[in-house]
C-alpha positions as CSV (number, residue, x, y, z in Angstrom):
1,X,52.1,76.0,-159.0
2,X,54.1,73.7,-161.7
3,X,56.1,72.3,-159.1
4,X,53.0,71.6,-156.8
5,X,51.8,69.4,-159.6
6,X,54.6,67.8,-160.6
7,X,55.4,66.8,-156.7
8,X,52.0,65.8,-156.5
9,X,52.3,63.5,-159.8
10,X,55.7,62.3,-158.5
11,X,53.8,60.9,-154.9
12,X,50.9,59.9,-156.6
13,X,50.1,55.8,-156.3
14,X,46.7,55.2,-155.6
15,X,46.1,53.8,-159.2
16,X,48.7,50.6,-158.6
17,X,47.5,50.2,-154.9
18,X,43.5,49.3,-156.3
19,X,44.5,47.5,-159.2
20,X,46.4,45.4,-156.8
21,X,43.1,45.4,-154.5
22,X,40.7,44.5,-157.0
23,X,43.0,41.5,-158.2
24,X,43.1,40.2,-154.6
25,X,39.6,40.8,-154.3
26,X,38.6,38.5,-157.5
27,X,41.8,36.1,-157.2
28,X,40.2,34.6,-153.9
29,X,38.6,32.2,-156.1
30,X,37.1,30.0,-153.3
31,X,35.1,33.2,-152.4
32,X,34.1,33.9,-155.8
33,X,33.2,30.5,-156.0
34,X,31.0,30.7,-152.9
35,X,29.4,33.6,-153.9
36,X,28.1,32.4,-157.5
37,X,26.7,29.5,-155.8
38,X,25.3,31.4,-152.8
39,X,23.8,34.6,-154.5
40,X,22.9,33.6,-157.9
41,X,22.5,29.5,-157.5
42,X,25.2,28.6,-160.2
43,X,27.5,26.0,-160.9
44,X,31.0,27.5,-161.7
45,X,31.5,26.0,-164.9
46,X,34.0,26.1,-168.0
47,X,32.0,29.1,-169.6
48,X,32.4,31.1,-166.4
49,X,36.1,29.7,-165.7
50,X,37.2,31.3,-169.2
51,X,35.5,34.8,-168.2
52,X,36.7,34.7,-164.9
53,X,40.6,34.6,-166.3
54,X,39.6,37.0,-169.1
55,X,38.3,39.7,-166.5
56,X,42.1,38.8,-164.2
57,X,44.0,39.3,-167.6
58,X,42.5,42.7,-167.6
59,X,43.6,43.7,-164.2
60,X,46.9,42.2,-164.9
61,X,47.1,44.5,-167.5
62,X,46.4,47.7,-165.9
63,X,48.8,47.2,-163.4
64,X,51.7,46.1,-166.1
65,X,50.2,49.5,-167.8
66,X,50.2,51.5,-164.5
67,X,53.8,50.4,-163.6
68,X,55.1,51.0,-167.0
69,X,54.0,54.9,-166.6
70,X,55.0,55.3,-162.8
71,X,57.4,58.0,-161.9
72,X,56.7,57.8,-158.2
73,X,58.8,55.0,-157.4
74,X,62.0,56.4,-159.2
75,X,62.7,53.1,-160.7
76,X,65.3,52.8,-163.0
77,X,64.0,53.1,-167.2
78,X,66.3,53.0,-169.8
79,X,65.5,54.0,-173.1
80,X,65.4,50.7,-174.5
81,X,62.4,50.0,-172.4
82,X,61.1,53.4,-172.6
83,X,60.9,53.1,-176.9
84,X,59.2,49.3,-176.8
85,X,56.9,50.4,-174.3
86,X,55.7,53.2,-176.4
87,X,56.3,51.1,-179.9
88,X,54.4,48.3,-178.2
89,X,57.2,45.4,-178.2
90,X,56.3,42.6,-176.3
91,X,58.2,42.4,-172.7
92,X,59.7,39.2,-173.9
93,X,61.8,40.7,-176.2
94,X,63.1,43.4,-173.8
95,X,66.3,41.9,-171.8
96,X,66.3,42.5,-167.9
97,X,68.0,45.9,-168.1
98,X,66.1,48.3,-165.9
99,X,64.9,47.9,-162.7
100,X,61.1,49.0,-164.3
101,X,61.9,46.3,-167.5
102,X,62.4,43.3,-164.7
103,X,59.6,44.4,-162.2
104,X,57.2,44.3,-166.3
105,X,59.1,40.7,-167.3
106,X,57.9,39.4,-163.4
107,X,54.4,40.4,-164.1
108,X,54.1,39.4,-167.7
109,X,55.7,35.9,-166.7
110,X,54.4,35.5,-163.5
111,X,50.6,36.0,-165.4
112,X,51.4,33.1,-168.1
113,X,50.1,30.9,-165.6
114,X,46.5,32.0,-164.8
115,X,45.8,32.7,-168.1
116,X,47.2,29.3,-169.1
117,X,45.2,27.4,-166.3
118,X,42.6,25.0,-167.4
119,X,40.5,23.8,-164.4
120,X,39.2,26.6,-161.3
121,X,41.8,24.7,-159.0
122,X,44.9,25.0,-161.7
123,X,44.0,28.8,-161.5
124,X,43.5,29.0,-158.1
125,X,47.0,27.9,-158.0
126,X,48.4,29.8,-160.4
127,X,46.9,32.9,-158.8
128,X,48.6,32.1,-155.4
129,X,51.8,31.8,-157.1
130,X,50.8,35.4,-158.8
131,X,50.3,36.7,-155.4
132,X,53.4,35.8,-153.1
133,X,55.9,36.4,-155.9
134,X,54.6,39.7,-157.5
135,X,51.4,41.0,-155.6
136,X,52.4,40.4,-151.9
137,X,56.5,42.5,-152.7
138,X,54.4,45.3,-154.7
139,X,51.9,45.5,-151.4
140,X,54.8,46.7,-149.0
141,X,54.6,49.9,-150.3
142,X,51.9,50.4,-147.9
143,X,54.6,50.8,-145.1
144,X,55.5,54.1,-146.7
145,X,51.9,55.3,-147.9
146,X,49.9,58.1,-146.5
147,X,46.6,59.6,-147.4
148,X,46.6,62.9,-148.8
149,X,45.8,65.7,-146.5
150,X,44.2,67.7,-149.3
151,X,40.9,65.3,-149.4
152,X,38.6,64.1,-146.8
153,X,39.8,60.5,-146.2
154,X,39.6,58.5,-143.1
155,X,42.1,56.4,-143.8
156,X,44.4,54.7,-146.4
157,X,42.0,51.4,-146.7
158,X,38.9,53.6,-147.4
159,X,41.3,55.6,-149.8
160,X,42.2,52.6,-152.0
161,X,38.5,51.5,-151.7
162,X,37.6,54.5,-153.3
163,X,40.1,54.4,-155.7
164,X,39.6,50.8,-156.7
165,X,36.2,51.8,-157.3
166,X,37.1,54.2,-159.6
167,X,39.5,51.8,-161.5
168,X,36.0,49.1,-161.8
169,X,34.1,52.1,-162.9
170,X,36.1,53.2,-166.2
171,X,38.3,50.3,-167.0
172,X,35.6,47.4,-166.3
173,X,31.9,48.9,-166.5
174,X,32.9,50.9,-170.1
175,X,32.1,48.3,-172.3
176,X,30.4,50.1,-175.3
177,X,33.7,49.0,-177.9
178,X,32.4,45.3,-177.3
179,X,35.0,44.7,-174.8
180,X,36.2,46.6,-171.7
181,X,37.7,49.9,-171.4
182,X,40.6,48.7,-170.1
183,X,41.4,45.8,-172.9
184,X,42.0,48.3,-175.1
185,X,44.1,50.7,-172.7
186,X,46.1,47.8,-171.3
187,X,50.1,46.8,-172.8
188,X,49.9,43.4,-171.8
189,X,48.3,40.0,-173.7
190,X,50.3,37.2,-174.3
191,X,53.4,38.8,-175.4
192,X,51.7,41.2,-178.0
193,X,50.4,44.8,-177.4
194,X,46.8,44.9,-176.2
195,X,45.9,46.6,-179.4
196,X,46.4,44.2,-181.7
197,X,45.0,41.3,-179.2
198,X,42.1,43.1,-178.8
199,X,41.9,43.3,-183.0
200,X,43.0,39.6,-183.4
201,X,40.6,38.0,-181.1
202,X,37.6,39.1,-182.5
203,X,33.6,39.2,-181.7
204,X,32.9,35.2,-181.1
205,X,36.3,35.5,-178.1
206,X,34.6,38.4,-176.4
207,X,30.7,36.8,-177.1
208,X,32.4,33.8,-175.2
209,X,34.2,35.2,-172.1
210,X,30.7,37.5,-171.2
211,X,28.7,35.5,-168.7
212,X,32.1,35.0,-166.7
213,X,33.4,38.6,-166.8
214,X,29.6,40.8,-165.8
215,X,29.4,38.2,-163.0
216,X,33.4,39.4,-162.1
217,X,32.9,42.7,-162.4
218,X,29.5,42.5,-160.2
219,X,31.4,40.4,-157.3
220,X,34.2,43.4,-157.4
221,X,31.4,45.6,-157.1
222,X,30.0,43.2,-154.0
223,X,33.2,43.4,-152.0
224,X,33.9,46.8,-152.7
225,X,30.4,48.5,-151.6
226,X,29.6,46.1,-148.8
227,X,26.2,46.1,-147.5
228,X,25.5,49.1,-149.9
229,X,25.7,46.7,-152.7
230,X,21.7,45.6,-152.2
231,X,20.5,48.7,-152.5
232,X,21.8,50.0,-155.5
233,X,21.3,48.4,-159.6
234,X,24.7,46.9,-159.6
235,X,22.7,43.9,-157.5
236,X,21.1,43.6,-161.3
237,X,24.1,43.9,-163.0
238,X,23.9,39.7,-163.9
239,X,21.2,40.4,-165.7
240,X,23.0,42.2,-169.2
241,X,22.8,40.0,-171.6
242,X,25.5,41.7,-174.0
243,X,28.4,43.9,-173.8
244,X,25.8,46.3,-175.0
245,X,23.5,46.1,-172.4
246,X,26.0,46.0,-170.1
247,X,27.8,49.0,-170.6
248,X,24.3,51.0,-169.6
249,X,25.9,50.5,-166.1
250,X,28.8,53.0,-166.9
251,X,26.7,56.2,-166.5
252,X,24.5,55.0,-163.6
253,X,27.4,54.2,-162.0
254,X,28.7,57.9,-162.4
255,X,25.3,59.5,-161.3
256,X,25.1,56.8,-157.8
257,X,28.5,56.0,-157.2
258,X,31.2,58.3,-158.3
259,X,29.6,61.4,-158.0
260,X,28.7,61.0,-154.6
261,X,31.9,59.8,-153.4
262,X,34.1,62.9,-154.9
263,X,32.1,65.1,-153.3
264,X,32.1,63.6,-150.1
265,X,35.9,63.1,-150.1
266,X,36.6,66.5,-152.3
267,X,38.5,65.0,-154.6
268,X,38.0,64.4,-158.5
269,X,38.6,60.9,-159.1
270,X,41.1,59.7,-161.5
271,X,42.9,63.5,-161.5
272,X,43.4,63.7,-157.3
273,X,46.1,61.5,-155.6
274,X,44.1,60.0,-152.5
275,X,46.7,58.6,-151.5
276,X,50.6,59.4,-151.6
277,X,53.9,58.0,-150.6
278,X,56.1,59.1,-147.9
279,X,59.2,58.0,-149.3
280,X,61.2,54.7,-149.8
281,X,58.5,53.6,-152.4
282,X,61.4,52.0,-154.4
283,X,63.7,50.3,-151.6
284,X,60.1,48.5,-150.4
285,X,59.3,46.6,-153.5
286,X,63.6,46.1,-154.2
287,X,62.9,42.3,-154.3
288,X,60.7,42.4,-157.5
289,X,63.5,43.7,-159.2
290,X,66.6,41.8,-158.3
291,X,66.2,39.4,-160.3
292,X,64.3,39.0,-163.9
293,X,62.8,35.9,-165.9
294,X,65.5,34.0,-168.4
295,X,65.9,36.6,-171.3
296,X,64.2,35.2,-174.1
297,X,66.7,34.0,-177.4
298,X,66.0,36.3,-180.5
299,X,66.4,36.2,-184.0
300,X,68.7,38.1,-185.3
301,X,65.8,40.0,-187.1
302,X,64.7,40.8,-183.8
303,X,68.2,41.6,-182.3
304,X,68.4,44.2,-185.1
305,X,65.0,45.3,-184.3
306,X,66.4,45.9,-181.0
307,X,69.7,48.0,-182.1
308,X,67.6,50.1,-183.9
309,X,65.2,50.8,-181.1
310,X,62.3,49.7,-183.6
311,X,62.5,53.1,-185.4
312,X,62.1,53.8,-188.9
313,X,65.7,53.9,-190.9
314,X,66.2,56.7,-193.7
315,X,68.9,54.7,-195.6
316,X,71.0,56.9,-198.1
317,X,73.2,55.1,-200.3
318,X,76.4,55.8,-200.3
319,X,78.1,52.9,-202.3
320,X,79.1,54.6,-204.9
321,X,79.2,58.3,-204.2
322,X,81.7,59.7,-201.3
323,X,79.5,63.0,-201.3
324,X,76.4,61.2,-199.6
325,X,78.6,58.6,-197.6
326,X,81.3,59.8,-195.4
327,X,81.2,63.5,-196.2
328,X,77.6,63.5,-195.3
329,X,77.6,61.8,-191.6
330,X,80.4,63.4,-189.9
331,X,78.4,66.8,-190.4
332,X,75.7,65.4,-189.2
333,X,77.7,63.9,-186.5
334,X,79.2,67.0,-185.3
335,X,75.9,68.8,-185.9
336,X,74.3,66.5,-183.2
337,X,76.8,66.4,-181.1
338,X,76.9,70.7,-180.7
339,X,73.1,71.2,-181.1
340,X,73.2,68.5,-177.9
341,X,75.2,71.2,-176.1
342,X,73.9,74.1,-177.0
343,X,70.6,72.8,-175.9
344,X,72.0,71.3,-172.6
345,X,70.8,67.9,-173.6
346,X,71.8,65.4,-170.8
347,X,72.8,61.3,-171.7
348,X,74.5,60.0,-174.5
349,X,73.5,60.5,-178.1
350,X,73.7,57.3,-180.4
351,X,75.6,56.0,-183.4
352,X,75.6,52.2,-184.6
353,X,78.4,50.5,-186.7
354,X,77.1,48.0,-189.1
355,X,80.4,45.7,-190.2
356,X,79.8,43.9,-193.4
357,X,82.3,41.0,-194.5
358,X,83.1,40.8,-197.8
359,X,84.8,38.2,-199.7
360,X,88.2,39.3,-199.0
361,X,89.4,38.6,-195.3
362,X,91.4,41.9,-195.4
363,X,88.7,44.1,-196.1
364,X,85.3,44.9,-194.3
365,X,82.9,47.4,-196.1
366,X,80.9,49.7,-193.3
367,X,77.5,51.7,-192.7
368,X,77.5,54.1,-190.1
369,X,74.1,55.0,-188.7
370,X,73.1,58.2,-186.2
371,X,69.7,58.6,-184.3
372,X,67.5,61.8,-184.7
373,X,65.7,62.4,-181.7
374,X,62.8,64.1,-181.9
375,X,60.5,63.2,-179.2
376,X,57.1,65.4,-177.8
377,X,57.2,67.5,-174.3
378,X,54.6,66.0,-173.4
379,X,55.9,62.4,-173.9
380,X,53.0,61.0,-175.9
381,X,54.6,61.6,-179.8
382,X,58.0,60.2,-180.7
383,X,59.0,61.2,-184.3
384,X,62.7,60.5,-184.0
385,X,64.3,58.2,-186.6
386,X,67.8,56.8,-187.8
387,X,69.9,58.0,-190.5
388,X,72.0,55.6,-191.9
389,X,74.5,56.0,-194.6
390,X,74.7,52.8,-196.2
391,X,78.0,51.4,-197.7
392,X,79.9,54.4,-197.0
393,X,83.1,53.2,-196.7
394,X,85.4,50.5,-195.9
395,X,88.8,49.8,-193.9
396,X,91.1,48.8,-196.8
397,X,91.3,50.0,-200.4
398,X,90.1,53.8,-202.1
399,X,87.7,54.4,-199.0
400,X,90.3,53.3,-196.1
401,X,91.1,56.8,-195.3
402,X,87.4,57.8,-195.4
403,X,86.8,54.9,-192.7
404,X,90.0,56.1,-190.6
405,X,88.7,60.1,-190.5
406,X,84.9,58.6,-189.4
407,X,86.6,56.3,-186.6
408,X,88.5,59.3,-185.1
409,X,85.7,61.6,-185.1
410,X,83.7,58.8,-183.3
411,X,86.5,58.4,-181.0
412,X,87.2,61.8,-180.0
413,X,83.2,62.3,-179.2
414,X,83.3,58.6,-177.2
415,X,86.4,59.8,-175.4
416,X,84.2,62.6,-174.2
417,X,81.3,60.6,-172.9
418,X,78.8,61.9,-175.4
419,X,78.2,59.8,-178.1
420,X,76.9,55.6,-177.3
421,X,78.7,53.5,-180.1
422,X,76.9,49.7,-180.3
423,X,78.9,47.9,-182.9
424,X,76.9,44.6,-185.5
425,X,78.6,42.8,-188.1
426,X,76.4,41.7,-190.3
427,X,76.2,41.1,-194.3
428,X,74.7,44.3,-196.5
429,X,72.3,41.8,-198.2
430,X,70.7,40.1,-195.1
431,X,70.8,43.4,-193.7
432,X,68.4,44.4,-196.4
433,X,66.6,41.5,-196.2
434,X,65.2,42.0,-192.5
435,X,65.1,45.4,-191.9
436,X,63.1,46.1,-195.2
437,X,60.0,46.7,-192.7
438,X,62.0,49.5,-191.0
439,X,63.9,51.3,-193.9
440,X,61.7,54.1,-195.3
441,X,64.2,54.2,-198.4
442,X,66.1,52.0,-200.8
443,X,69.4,51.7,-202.1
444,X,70.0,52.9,-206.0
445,X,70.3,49.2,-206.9
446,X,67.0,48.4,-205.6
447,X,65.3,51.7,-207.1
448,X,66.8,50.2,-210.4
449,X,65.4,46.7,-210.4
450,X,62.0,48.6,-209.7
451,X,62.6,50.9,-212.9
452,X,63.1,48.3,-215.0
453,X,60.6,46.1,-213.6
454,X,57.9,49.2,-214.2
455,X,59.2,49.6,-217.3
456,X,59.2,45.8,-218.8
């Protein structure tokens, strides 16, 4: 029965396939154009133009979302992508290292456009761009799609139909926060994680984008239901006047639409794959992911950021004590590395090598760090975090052999493939300086400064 499932999860791609359809759908901007002026006798606008983009930028951001979770297309992830995804880095600070990580840089980059566009025929443009270099290579995985045989679908356009419905339904129609559903689920906006965009534009943003995005959301609803459209309250939809208001469509929707349609098809929506791949899901979309955006240039607070996988750091001081420097990590260092086995752990676990100069060229003081993994089954809690033992030792002077024993122990576990060594050089005090946002802990001298300071 697990394995059912977890086949079933692994074939599973409707959800991509009607975000991609409903962005079509409301990126023919002509049409949309048409059909304001047709149906409801309006001039298109800037007020409209700015909800019009808003209600694209959410789309965008489901599909950035959906691909970012996607096991079906076995695309490469490597854990650098895997932590800012869950930590919420922007894309543009993640290099092109996965084949998932470029395919997320293409979509994020190839958005900047529409969302930048000033004028309906500067995003008309921009969409068309958006289209033929990301949409149009993600749409030949239809060549290796297939209903499921488990529901009662005609065929794999009705399937995404019905799924694209169900997409509109939660992610667009649930506005009761003030904003859509799907604002607050999506990862992408502008190079910062939805949550904090949704936070940081506040009331008068969303007050402003309205009229365009219920008159979006009601021409999705247009396309998608056809000639049904007329006969059921979504043909009132335009007249909300808030997000409030508007929201009142969500359970309608459910008691007409939804309800309906997963018994008719036998499926529950949003938990049932309609539709599935064959196979070659990955080698079909291959030209999304051969090549990536420039990499953005960083800081080197940010490049730090990045070593540490944007974890928090327990720092332990070890500048003037050889009991909590040296002595300490390659315990700990064994430990991991035997725990590891024992628990048939596959992949590399991971140390990092902070170099600090000092003012004597023949000398370089060290701090050796090691990660603690401790991540959920489930995938959805990551409490893992670094130990680093700060100014434990150095390669010249009292300490040399201390840094000669660490360096062999490393070495004998890289020689055996199980340990990932990335190497910084970097001074103890900048150090310090921009990572205090990370380090859950301070060194002696700092705990000092604060004594005194609480005590003058």
């Amino acid at each position: 029965m697990d394995d059912a499932i977890h086949n079933k999860e692994d074939s599973a791609i409707g959800d991509i396939l009607a975000i991609i359809n409903c962005i079509k759908i409301l990126g023919e901007t002509a049409e949309f154009r048409r059909w304001l002026a047709d149906y409801h006798k309006l001039a298109t606008d800037g007020a409209l133009l700015e909800g019009y983009k808003f209600t694209l930028d959410v789309l965008i951001g489901l599909l950035y979302r959906e691909i970012g979770y996607n096991r079906s297309l076995n695309l490469s992830e490597d854990t650098l992508l895997s932590r800012a995804l869950f930590a919420g880095i922007p894309i543009r600070k993640v290099p092109n290292s996965s084949e998932k990580a470029i395919i997320l840089r293409n979509i994020y980059y190839g958005a900047q456009g529409i969302l930048g566009a000033r004028t309906w025929e500067d995003t008309r443009l921009n969409i068309g761009s958006f289209r033929q270099n990301v949409l149009s290579i993600l749409e030949e995985i239809g060549g290796v799609i297939t209903v499921s045989k488990e529901h009662h679908v005609q065929s794999v356009e009705k399937a995404i139909t019905y799924a694209s419905m169900f997409e509109v339904y939660i992610f667009l129609n649930d506005t009761r926060r003030g904003h859509p559903h799907g604002r607050e689920l999506s990862w992408f906006d502008k190079g910062m994680p939805l949550s904090w965009g949704v936070r940081a534009k506040g009331r008068a943003y969303y007050e402003s984008v309205f009229l365009g995005y219920k008159y979006s959301v009601q021409f999705l609803w247009n396309s998608l239901l056809g000639k049904e459209f007329e006969r059921t309250f979504l043909a009132h939809l335009h007249e909300a006047n808030n997000w409030q208001e508007f929201d009142q469509s969500f359970n309608l929707i459910q008691t007409d639409i939804i309800n309906p349609l997963e018994k008719k098809v036998g499926a529950k929506l949003g938990f049932d794959s309609l539709i599935v791949l064959k196979n070659g899901g990955r080698d079909a979309i291959k030209r999304i992911f051969q090549s990536g955006p420039p990499e953005t240039r960083l800081s080197e607070k940010d490049i730090l950021d990045r070593l540490f996988y944007w974890y928090e750091i327990e720092l332990i001081d070890a500048s003037d004590s050889g009991f909590s420097g040296v002595a300490s990590f390659v315990p700990l260092l064994i430990g991991t590395a035997q725990l590891r086995k024992k628990l048939k752990q596959e992949g590399k676990f991971r140390v990092i090598r902070l170099i600090h100069p000092t003012g004597n060229v023949h000398r370089r003081d060290y701090s050796y760090a090691i990660l603690i993994e401790l991540v959920g089954s489930l995938g959805i809690s990551d409490y893992s975090g670094w130990m680093l033992f700060y100014d434990c030792c150095a390669d010249a002077g009292s300490t040399a052999p201390m840094h000669e024993f660490v360096e062999k122990c490393i070495k004998n576990y890289s020689r055996r493939g199980e340990v990932e060594v990335v190497e910084k050089q970097v001074s103890k005090e900048r150090f310090l300086r921009m990572m205090r946002h990370r380090l859950v802990s301070m060194t002696k001298e700092e705990m000092y400064e604060l004594e005194r300071s609480l005590s003058g």
